[in-house]
C-alpha positions as CSV (number, residue, x, y, z in Angstrom):
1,X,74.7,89.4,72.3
2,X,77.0,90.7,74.2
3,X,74.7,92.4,77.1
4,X,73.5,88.8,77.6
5,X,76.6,87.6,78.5
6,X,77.0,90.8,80.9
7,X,73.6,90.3,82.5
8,X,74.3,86.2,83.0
9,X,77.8,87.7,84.2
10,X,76.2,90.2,87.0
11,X,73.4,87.3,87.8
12,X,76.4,84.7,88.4
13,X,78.3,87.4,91.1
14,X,75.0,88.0,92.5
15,X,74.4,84.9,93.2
16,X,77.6,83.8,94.6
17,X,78.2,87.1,96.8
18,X,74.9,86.9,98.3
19,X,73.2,83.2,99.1
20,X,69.8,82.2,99.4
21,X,70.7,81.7,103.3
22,X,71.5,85.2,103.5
23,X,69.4,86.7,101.5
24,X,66.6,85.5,103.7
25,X,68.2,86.9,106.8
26,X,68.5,90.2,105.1
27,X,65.0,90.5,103.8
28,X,64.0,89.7,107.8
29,X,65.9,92.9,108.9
30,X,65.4,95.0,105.9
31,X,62.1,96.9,106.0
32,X,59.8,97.1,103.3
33,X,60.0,99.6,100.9
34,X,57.0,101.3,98.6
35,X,58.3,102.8,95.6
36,X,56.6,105.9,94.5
37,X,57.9,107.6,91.3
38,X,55.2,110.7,90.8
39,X,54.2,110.8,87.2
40,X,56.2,107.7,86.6
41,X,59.2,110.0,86.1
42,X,62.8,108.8,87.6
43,X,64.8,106.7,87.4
44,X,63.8,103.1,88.8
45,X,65.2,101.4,91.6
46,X,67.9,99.3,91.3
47,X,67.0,95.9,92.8
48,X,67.9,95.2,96.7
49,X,69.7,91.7,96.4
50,X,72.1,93.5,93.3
51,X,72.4,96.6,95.8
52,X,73.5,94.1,99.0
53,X,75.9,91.9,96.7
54,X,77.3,95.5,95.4
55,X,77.6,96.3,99.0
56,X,79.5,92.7,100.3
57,X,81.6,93.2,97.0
58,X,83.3,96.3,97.8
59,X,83.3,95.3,101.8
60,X,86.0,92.5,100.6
């Protein structure tokens, strides 16, 4: 129960930190990216909006 309400916690800041507005302007800029984990070892990426509103959350 309780990594619910930490997932519907992160999703909330994501969300406010980085709008639909900007998130389209990012994705314009930002170029694409093929993931390629070799045997299907590593670790796996961390998503690009969470990254971007980890970014603008330590920025202010």
């Amino acid at each position: 129960m309780g990594l619910v309400v930490v997932e519907q916690f992160i999703a909330d800041l994501v969300g406010r930190l980085v709008s639909d507005e900007l998130w389209v302007l990012f994705r314009r800029v930002e170029p694409p990216m093929e993931v390629k984990r070799p045997q299907g070892g590593g670790r796996r990426r961390a998503g690009d909006r969470e990254a971007l509103a980890a970014i603008i959350f330590v920025a202010t």
